[in-house]
N, C-alpha and C positions, 0 to 999 in steps of 0.2 A: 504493500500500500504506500502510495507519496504520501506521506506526512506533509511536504510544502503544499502541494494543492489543498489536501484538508483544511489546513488553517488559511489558506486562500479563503480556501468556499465558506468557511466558516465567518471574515473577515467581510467577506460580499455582500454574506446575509444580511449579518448585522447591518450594514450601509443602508441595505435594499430594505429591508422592514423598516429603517425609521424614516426611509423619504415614500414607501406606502402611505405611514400613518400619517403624517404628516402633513402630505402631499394629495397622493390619489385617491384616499380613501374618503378625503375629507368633497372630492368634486364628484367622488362616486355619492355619498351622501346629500349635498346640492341635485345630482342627476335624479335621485330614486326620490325624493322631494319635490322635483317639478315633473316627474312620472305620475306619480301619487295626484299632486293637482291637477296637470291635465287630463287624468281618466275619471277622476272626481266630477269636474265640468261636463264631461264626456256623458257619463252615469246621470248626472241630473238632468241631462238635456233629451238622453233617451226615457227616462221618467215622465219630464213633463208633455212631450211626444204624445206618451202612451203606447211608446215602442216594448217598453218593458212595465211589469209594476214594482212596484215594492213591497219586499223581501219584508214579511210581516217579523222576521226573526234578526234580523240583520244587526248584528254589533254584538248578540247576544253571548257565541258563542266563547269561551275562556283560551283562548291561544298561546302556548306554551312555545310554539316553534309552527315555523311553513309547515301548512299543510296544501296539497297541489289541488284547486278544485277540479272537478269532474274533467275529463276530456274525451269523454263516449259520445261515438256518433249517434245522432238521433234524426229520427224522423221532422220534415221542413213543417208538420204542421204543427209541431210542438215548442217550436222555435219559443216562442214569446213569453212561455211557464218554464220552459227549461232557462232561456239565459237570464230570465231576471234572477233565479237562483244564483246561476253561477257568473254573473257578472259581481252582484250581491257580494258572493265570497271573495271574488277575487278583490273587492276592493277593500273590505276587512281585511285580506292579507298583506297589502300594499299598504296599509296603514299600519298594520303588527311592527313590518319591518322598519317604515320610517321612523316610529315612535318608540321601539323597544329594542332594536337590536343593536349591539353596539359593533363596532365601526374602528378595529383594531383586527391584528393580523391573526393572532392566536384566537380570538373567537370564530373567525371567518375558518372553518375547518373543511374539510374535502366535501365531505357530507353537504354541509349548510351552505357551501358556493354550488354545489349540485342541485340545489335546491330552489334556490337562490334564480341558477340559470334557467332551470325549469319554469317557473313562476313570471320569470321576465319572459319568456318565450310565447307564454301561454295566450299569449293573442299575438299575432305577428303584422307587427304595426307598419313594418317595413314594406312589408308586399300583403295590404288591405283587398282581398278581391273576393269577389263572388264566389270563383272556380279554385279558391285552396281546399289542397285537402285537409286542412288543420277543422274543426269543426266547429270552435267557436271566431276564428278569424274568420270564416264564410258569415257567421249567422253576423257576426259583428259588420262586416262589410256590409251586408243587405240591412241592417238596422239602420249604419249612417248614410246609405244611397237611400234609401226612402226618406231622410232630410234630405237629401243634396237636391233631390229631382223635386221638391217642393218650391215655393216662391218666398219661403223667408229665407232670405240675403242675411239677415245677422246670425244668423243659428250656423249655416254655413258657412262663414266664415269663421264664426267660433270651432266649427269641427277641423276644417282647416287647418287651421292655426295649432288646436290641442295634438289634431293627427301628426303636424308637422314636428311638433316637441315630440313626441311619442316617440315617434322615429328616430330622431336623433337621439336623446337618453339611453335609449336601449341600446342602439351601438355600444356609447360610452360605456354605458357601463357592465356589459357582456367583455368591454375590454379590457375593463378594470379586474374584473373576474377570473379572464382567465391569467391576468398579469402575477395576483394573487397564490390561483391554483399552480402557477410555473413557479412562486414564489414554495406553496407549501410542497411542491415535488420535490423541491434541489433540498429541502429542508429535511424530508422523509430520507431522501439519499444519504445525506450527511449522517442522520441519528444510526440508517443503518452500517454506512462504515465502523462510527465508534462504536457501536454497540457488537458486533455479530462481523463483519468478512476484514476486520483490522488484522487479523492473528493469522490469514491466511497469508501465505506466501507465491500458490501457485495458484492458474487460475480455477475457482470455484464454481460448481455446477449450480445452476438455481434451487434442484433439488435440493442438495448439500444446506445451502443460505437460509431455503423455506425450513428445514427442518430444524436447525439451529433457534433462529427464529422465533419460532412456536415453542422450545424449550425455554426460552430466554425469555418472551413476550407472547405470552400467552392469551388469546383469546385480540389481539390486538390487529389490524387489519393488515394482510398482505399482499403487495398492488404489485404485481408479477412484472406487467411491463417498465412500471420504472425501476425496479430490480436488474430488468436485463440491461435496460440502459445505464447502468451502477457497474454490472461485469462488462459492459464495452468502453467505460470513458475510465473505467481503470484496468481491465488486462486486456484489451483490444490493443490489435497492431496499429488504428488511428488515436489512441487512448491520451496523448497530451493536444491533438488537433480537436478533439472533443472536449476535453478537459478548460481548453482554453476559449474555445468556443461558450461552454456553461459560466465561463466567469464573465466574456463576454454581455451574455445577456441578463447579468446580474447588475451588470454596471451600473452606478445611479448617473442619469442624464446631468451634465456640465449644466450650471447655472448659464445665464446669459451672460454675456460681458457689456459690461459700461459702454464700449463704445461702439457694440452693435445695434443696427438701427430697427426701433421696433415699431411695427405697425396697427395703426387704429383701423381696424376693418370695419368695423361697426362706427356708426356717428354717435356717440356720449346721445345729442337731442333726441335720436330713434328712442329708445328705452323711456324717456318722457312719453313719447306721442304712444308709442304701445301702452303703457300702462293708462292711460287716457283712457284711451279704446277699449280695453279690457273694463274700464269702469261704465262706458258707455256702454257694455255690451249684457248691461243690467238690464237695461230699460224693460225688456220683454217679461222678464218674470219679475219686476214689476207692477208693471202691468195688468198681470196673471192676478200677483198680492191683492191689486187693489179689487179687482173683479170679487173675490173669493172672501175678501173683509166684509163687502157692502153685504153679500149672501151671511155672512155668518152673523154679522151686527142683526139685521130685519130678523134672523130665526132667534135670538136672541130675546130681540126687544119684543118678543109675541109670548116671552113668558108669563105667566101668569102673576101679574105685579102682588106685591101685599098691601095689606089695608093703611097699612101706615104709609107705603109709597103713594096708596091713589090720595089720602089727606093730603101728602106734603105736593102733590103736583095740585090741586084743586084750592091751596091757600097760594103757591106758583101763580096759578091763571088770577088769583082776583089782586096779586098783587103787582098783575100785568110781569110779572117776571119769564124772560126768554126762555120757551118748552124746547128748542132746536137743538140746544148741545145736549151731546152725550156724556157722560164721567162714567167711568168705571174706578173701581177699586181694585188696584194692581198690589201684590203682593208675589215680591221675586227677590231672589239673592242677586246681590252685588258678585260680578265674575272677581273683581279684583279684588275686593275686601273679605269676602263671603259673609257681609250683612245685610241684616234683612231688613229691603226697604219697601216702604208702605207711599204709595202715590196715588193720586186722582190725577187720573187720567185723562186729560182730555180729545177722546176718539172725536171729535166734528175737529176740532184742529188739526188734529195728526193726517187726519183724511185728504185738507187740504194743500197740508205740509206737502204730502205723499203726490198728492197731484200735478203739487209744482216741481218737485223732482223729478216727474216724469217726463214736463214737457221739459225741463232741461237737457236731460238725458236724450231725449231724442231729437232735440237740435243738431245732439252731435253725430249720432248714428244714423240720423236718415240722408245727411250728407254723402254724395256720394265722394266729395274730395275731401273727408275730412280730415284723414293722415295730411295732406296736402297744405289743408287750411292752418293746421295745429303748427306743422312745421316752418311757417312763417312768425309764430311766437316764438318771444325769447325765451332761453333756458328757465329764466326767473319767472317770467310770467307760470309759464309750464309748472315748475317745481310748484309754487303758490296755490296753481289751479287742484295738481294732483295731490298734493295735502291735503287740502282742503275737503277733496271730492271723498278720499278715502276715510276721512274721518267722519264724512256725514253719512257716505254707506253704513260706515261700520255702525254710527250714530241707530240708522233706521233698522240695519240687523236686528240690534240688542230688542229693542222697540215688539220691533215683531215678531220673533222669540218668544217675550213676554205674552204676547197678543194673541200668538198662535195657542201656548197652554192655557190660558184664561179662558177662549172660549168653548175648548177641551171639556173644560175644568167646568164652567156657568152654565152648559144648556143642560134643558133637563134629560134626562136621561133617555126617555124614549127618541128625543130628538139628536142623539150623541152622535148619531151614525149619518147624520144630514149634513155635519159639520164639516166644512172644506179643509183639510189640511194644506199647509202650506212650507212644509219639511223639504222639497225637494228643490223649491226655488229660493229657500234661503241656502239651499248646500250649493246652490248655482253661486247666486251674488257672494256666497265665501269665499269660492273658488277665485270668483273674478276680482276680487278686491285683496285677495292674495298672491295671486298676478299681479296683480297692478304695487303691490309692498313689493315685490322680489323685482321689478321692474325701475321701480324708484331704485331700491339697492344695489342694484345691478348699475344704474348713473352715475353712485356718490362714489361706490367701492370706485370705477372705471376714472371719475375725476380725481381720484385720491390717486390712485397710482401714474395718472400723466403728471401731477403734481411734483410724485415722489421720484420720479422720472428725470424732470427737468431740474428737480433738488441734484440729483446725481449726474448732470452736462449729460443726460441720454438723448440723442434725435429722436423726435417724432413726426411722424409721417401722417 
């Protein structure tokens, strides 16, 4: 056995695991982050469709580790019961992993990047068609062509847009995977020189290795072909051309240097004008919201008032006091404090708040040059406008939230099942107004480092 290459490879690793962690693992994490959202968008928009339903169990399930949803062929008339199940899951799963899995080399094991590549596979975003044979990537293609061939332009372009991230994250990060998986082979190879074929001197049969092996490490996994490539890059007659070759691709990539010239491919103002867009690309379930309010409010206000409501409306009229607004009694935890706050509500304002956001919103979406029009604003203008816009989303979210479990919560009970929910167009406008954060972020990080650029004499281009 080279003892020098060992502590080579051994020297490598080291390198190569802390510019992973460091480095890849942390843009694999950003990638599986803006996968998660744009399937998110995806998912609420085939809901509110009525391409799929919703998954009455959905979130329920207690997840310990990936689990790969269904991938059996089925019959085309079942399309619409089967994938909202497993679309259902798959988005539970892409949420497990963004939100619990950690994002270090040693957790990332054979198994869980096997897993991992599975689950990103599992709809193949890259080639979306009719005629695959993967079985949810067909029924998926014919879910978002029954948008496409429709006449709403915003939903389409939102599919768009989310298919076009799709795409590209899953490359990245099948890249990152399998940069990983090359990472935990050479890693496998090295434990098994120290441990098990050090003592040999001539060269050793696989049997010989496997058998040792299983005496030494019992019950412990043994992966035959990178074995055999462990007896050819150590007693093979190419065995230091190989040798040098695996440290080769070990090597951490040379930083840049100062005075090479780095290019802005992207324009800093784009990432304004998209997250714009993205907030404009509320307006429809919006829209939806307000439809679904007025229906819930009118089934509401036809409950059966009490005696003491008809006195205090009937001393109201004689003392000519305003019957038109509505107040509710809201009662909801604080997300940021977790207290409980106690409000009167005023739903005839909120109504008209909600109205005029609408037609804001669709000032900018029914433009057809709006990217156009945006990008003749200055940066400031821009940042001002998209602060402002994502705080009053986020503003109307919370609101509606509230609104949606109150009247859950207030009708009476025979009437429970009349009630519109509106769960699926708040998980829209989350999606979009989370886009439109990662898009601001995506500006300030991108202006921070031409900054840091030009602090260091760097050319920019």
């Amino acid at each position: 056995m080279n003892d020098d290459y060992q502590n080579k490879l051994a020297a490598a690793l080291n390198a190569r695991q802390v510019w992973l962690e460091s480095s890849q693992l942390e843009i694999m994490k950003n990638d599986l982050h803006s996968l998660k959202t744009s399937f998110s968008a995806l998912y609420s928009l085939y809901l509110k469709k009525g391409l799929i339903t919703e998954d009455p169990y959905k979130g329920e399930a207690k997840l310990t580790d990936i689990k790969i949803p269904d991938t059996e062929q089925f019959p085309e008339t079942e399309r619409r019961e089967i994938m909202s199940v497993r679309l259902s899951n798959y988005d539970d799963q892409l949420d497990f992993i963004v939100n619990f899995y950690q994002f270090t080399v040693d957790f990332l094991t054979i198994n869980r990047i096997k897993n991992m590549v599975a689950l990103i596979k599992y709809i193949e975003w890259n080639s979306l068609h009719a005629k695959s044979t993967n079985p949810n990537t067909r029924a998926v293609a014919a879910i978002t062509n029954a948008i496409r061939t429709g006449s709403d332009n915003i939903s389409t372009t939102s599919i768009n847009r989310a298919i076009s991230t799709l795409s590209q994250v899953t490359t990245s990060i099948i890249n990152t995977l399998k940069m990983i998986s090359d990472f935990n082979r050479e890693t496998y190879k090295l434990h098994m020189r120290q441990t098990v074929t050090n003592e040999y001197t001539t060269t050793p049969t696989l049997a010989q290795i496997k058998k040792k092996y299983n005496e030494l490490l019992p019950g412990k996994p043994f992966y035959k072909e990178w074995v055999e490539e462990l007896i050819r890059e150590d007693y093979g007659q190419s065995a230091a051309t190989l040798q040098s070759k695996v440290l080769q691709t070990l090597a951490v990539p040379d930083e840049k240097k100062p005075q090479e010239v780095v290019k802005a491919v992207v324009p800093y103002k784009t990432y304004l004008v998209d997250g714009v867009i993205a907030i404009a690309s509320t307006v429809s379930s919006f829209v939806d919201i307000a439809s679904k309010l007025d229906d819930n409010e009118t089934l509401l206000e036809q409950k059966k008032v009490s005696l003491l409501t008809k006195i205090k409306r009937i001393i109201k009229q004689m003392l000519n006091q305003d019957l038109g607004l509505t107040i509710y009694d809201l009662v909801y935890a604080d997300n940021e404090t977790g207290n409980i706050i106690r409000e009167q509500f005023d739903f005839t304002v909120f109504r008209t708040d909600l109205n005029k956001k609408i037609r804001n919103l669709s000032a900018i979406s029914s433009r057809q040059d709006a990217a156009a029009r945006l990008e003749t604003m200055s940066d400031e203008q821009l940042i001002s406008f998209l602060e402002k816009s994502i705080k009053d989303i986020k503003a109307f979210h919370r609101k509606l939230t509230v609104l949606d479990d109150y009247f859950k919560k207030n009708v009476d009970e025979a009437d429970r099942s009349k009630i519109k929910g509106i769960k699926p167009e708040l998980t829209a406008i989350e999606n979009a107004f989370m886009r439109a954060n990662d898009k601001y972020h995506d500006y300030t990080s991108q202006k921070e480092e031409q900054e840091q650029f030009k602090r260091l004499g760097i050319q920019i281009e």
